[in-house]
C-alpha positions as CSV (number, residue, x, y, z in Angstrom):
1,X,67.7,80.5,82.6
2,X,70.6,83.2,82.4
3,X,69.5,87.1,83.2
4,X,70.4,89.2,79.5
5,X,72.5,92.2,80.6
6,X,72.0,95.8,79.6
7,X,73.3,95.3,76.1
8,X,69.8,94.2,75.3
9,X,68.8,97.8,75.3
10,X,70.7,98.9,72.5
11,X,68.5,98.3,69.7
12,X,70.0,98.9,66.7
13,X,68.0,101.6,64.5
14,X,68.3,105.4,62.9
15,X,69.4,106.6,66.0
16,X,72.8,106.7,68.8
17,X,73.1,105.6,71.9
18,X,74.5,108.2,74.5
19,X,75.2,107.8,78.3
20,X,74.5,111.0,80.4
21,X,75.1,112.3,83.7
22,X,72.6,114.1,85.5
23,X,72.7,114.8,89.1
24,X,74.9,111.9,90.2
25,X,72.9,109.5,87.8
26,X,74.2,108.4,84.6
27,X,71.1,107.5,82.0
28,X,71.1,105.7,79.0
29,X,69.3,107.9,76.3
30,X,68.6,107.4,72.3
31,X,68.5,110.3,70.4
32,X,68.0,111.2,66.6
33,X,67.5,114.1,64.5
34,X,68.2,118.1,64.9
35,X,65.8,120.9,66.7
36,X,64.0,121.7,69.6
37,X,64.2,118.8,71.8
38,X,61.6,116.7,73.3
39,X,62.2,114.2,76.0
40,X,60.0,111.0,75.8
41,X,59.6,109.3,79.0
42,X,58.9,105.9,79.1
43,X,56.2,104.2,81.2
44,X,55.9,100.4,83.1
45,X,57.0,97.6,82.2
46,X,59.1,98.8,79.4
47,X,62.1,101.4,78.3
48,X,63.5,104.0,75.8
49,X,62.4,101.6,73.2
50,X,58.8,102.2,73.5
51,X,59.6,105.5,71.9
52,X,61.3,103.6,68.4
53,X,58.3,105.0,66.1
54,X,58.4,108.6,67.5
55,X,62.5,108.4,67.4
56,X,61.7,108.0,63.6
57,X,58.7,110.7,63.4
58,X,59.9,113.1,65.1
59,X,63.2,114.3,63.6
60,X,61.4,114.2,60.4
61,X,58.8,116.9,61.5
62,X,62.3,118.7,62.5
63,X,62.8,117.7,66.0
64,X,65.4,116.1,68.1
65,X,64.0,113.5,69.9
66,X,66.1,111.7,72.7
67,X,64.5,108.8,74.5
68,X,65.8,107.8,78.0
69,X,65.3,104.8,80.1
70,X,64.4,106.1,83.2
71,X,66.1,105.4,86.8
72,X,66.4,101.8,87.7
73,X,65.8,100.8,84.1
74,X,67.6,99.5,81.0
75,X,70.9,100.6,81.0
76,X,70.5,103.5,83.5
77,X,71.7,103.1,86.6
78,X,70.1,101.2,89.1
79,X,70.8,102.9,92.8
80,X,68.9,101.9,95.8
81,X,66.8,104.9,96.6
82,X,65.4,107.7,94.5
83,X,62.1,106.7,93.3
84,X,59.8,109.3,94.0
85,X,58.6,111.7,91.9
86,X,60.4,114.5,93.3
87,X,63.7,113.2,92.5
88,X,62.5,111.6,89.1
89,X,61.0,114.6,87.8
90,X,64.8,116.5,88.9
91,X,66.3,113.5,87.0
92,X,64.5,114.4,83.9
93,X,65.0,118.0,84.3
94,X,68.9,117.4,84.6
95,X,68.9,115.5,81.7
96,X,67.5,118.5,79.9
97,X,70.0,120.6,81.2
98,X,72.7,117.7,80.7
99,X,71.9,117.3,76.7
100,X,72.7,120.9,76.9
101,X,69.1,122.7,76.2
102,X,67.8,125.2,79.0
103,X,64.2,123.7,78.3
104,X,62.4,120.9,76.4
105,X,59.1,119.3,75.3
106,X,58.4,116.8,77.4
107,X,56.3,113.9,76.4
108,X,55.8,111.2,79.1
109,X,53.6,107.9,79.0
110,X,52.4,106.4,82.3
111,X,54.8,106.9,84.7
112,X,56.3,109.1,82.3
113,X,53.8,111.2,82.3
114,X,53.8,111.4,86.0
115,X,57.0,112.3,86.1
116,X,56.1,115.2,83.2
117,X,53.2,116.5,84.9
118,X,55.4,117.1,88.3
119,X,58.0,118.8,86.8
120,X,55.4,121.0,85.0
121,X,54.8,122.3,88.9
122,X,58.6,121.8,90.5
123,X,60.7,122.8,87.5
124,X,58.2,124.9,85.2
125,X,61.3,126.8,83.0
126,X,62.6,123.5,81.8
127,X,58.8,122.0,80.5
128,X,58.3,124.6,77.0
129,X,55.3,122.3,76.4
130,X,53.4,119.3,78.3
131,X,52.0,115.6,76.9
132,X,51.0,113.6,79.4
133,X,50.2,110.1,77.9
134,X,47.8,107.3,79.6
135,X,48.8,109.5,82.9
136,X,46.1,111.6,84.7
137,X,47.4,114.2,86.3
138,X,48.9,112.9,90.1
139,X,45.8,114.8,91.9
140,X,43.2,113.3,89.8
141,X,45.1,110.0,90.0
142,X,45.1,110.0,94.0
143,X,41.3,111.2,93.9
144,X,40.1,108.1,91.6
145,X,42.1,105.9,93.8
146,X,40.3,106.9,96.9
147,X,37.2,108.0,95.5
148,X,36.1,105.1,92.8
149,X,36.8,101.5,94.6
150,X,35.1,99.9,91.7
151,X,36.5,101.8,88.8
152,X,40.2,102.9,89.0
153,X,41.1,100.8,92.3
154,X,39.8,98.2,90.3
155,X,41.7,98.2,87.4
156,X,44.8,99.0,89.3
157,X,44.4,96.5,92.0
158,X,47.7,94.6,90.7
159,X,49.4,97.7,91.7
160,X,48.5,96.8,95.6
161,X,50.4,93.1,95.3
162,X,53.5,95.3,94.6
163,X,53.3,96.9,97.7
164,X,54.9,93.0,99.0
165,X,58.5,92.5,99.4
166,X,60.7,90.5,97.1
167,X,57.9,88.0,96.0
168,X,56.7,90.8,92.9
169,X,59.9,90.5,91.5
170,X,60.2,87.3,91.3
171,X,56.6,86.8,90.0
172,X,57.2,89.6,87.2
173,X,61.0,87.5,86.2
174,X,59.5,84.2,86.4
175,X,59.1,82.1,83.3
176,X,60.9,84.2,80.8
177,X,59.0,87.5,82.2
178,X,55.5,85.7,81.3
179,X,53.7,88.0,83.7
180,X,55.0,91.1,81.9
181,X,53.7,89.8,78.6
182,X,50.8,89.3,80.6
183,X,50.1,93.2,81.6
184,X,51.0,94.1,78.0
185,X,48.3,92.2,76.4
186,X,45.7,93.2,79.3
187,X,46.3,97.0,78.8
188,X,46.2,97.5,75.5
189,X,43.5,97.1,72.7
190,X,43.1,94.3,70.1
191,X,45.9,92.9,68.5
192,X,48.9,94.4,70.5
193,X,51.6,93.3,71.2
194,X,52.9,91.2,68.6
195,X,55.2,88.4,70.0
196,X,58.7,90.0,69.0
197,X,57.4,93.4,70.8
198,X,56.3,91.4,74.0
199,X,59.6,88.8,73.8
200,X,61.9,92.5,74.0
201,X,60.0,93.8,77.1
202,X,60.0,90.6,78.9
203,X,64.0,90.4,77.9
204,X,64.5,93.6,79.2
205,X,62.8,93.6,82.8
206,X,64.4,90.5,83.5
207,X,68.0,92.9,83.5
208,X,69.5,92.7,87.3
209,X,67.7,94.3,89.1
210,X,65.7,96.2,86.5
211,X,62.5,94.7,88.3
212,X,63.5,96.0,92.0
213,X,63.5,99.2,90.8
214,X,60.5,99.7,88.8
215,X,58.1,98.1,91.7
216,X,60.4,100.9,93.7
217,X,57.8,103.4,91.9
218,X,55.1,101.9,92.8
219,X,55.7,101.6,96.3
220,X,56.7,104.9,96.7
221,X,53.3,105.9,95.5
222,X,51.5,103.6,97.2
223,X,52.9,103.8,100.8
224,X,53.6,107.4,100.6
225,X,50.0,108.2,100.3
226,X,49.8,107.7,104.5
227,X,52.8,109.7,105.1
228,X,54.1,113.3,105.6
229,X,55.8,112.9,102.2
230,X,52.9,111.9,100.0
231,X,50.8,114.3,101.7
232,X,53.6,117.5,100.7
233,X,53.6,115.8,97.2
234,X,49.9,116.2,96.6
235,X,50.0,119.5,98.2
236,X,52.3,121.1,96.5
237,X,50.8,119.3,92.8
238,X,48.2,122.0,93.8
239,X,49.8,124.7,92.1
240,X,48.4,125.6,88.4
241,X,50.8,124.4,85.2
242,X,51.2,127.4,82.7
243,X,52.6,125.7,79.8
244,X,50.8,124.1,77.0
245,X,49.5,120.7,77.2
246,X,48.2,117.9,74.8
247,X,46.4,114.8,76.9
248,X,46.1,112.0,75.5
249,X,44.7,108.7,76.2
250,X,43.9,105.1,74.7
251,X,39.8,104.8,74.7
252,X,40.4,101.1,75.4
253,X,42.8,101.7,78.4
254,X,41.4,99.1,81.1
255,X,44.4,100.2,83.6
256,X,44.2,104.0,83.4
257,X,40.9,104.4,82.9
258,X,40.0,107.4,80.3
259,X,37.4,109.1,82.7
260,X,40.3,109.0,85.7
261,X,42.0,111.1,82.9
262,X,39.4,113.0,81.8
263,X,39.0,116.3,83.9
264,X,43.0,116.6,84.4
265,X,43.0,120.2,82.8
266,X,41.2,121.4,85.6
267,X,45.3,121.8,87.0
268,X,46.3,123.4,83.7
269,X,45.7,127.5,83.4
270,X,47.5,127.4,79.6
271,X,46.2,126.1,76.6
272,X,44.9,122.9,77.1
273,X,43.5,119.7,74.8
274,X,42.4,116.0,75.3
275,X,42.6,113.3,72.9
276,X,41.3,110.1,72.8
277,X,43.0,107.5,70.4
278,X,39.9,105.2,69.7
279,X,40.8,101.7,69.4
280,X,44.0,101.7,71.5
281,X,44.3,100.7,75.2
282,X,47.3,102.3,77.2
283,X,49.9,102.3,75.2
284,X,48.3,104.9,72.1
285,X,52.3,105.5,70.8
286,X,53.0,102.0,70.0
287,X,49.7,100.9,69.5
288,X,48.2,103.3,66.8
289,X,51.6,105.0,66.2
290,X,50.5,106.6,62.8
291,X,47.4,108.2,64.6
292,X,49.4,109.5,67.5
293,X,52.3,110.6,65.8
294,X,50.1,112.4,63.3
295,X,47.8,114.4,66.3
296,X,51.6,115.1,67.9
297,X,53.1,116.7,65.2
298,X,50.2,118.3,64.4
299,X,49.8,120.4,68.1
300,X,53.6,120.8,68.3
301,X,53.7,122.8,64.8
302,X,50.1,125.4,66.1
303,X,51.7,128.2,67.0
304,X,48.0,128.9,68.8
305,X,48.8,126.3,72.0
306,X,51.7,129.1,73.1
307,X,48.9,131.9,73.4
């Protein structure tokens, strides 16, 4: 079976595709309507067009919205090295910088939201206001990893198989990208994903080398909890995030589980708020995108989460 190429990515829809340099990178984002811009970082197994509903709700609350795939993914560019969160979260802050905004709202889903919540705490000017989605913040994270062996090691015990060379990416490609349908379907609530919306992810992990990368992440994470590198990361996501933040989480998510979630604004001295999506698992934007675009552009219009 032939690999698709990168041209997969570029969905056709009310919005242009753009490639952009930051720091060395170049990144393929989607972007539509006019305003104050919010980033949307995408999370595993999937890319800029996990956004599609937002990219649609968005600029009609009066926002540019510009979705990017993130290193290693879609048709961003795919270098060997750079997958911790250091240099993702200076990726995404570039980008900022590159679409020609000094700051941006950031909203990030799973990894995505990692990658938000660190540059809350490395790069603080460019974040004007924070939503973490299906993402804990990285100390909670770390301290349900270690701390609850039957809860969130549990449910994210896959994760420890991509800690192997080589054979994960060849499970994850195999059969069409089966195994990624797979993980969709167990994340998320009743009824998601329809076939089409499974058939593009699989497509587009099975992109050279689209699958290296991504499993890059997660062994970044993984291995660099026993090093010097992991141990500065979690020390320096110490430090308090001032800017205002809207949590929210699938009630259904069996991968992130809501209580590993729940107690994240402990990290957050600005306004702070947590929402649960009932009847969504971890993916609450695609899933019950009415509901979460509704609860978005509802906190991004109170002037009451800047004070």
């Amino acid at each position: 079976m032939s690999r698709p190429d990168e041209s997969l990515v570029a969905v056709e829809g009310p919005w242009t595709h753009r490639a952009v340099h930051a720091g060395g990178t170049r990144f393929h984002v989607v972007e539509a309507g006019t305003g104050p811009l919010v980033l949307l970082l995408h999370g595993f197994p999937q890319f800029w067009w996990s956004w599609r509903h937002q990219l649609v709700s968005l600029p009609a609350a009066g926002y540019r919205a510009a979705a990017v795939d993130l290193r290693g993914y879609g048709a961003s560019d795919k270098p060997p090295r750079g997958y911790d969160l250091y240099t993702l979260a200076a990726d995404a802050a570039g980008l900022i910088r590159a679409l020609g905004e000094t700051g941006a709202i950031v909203v990030g889903h799973g990894w995505g939201g990692l990658i938000a919540w660190t540059m809350a705490v490395t790069d603080p000017k460019v974040v004007l206001r924070l939503v973490p989605v299906s993402a804990p913040h990285p100390r909670r994270l770390r301290s349900a990893l270690f701390g609850e062996p039957f809860g969130q090691l549990m449910a994210a015990r896959y994760a420890l198989g991509f800690q192997l060379p080589l054979l994960p990416e060849r499970r994850l490609t195999a059969a069409g990208g089966a195994l990624v349908g797979r993980l969709l379907e167990q994340w998320s609530g009743p009824g998601w994903p329809e076939e089409d919306v499974s058939k593009t992810y699989r497509e587009a992990f099975r992109i050279p080398s689209v699958s290296h990368c991504a499993l890059e992440y997660h062994r970044w994470f993984g291995r660099s909890q026993f090093r010097p590198d992991g141990t500065r990361y979690a020390r320096t996501m110490r430090a308090q995030i001032n800017v205002p933040t809207l949590q929210v989480h699938g009630a259904l998510d069996r991968h992130v589980l809501p209580r590993t979630a729940q107690g994240s604004g402990r990290y957050v001295t600005a306004s702070y708020q947590w929402r649960l999506v009932e009847g969504a698992g971890h993916f609450p934007h695609e899933e019950r995108p009415e509901e979460f675009d509704a609860e978005l552009v509802r906190w991004l219009a109170d002037p009451e989460a800047d004070r």
